[in-house]
N, C-alpha and C positions, 0 to 999 in steps of 0.2 A: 683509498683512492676512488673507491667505489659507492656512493650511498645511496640505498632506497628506500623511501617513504612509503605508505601505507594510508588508505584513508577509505572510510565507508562501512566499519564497524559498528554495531550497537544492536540494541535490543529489540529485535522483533518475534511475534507470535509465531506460533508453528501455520505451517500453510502459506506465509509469507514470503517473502524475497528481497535481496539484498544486494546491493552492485559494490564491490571494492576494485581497489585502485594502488595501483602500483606504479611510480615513477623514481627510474633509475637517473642519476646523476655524475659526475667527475670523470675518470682518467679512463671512460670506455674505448676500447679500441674495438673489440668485436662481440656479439652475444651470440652465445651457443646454445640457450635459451633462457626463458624466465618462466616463473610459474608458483605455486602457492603449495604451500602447507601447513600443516595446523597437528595442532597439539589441546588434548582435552587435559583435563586434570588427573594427573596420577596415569597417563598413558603415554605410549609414546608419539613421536611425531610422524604423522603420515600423511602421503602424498595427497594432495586433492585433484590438481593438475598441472599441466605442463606443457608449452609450447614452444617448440624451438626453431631456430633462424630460418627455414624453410616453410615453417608452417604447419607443420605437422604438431599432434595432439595428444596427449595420455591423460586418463583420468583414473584417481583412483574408483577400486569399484562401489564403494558407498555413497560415490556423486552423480555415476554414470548415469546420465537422463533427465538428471535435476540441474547440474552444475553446468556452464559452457565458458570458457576462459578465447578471450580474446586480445589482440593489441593494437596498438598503435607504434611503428616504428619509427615515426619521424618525432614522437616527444618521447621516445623510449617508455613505453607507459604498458605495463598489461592489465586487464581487467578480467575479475570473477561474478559473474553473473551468476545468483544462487536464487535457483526458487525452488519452491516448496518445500521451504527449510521446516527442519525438524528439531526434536530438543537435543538428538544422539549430534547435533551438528555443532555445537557449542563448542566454541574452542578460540583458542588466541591464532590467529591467521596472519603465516610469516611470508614475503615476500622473498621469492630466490631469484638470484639471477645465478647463473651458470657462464660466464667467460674469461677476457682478458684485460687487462690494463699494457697502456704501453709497453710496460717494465716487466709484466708480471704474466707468468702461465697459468692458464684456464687454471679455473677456482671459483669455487662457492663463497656469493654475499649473499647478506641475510638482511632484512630491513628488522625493526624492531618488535613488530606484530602488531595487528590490528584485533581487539577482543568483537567476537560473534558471540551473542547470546540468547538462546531461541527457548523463549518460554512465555507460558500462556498467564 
């Protein structure tokens, strides 16, 4: 009921920066938040950041300073503004959203992931 796309992935140098994009779709009735995580190879999946229906912020602490996540409410859209990316940043970056569908009690969507690649 719920589908989010992903877009602003690819390969840039260390030192660089990168904007992704995330726009949710279908049966939304309310968001309790959205935000990003990523997964490296052979690791697990960890938080990058997170903003939820009020506004408020969390990042993980290996972005904190470089990373800043933003939205747009009115096209249901967040974005990841990454600079100073490094190589340890490489990873496939998943879109979440965290709420409700009509039907359906608050629950976690996933978008498909957008591949980051930081190397010289």
């Amino acid at each position: 009921q719920v589908q989010l796309v992903e877009s602003g992935g690819g390969l840039v140098q260390p030192g660089r920066s990168l904007r992704l994009s995330c726009t949710a779709s279908g049966s939304i009735f309310s968001i309790d938040a959205m935000g990003w995580y990523r997964q490296a190879p052979g690791k697990q999946r960890e938080l990058v950041a997170v903003i939820t229906s009020i506004g408020s912020t969390n990042y993980g602490d290996s972005v904190k300073g470089r990373f800043s996540i933003s939205r747009d409410n009115a096209k249901n859209t967040v974005y990841l503004q990454m600079n100073s990316l490094k190589p340890e940043d490489t990873a496939v970056y998943s879109c979440n959203l965290r709420g409700r569908t009509w039907v359906a009690a608050a629950r976690d969507y996933w978008g498909q992931g957008t591949q980051v690649i930081v190397s010289s």
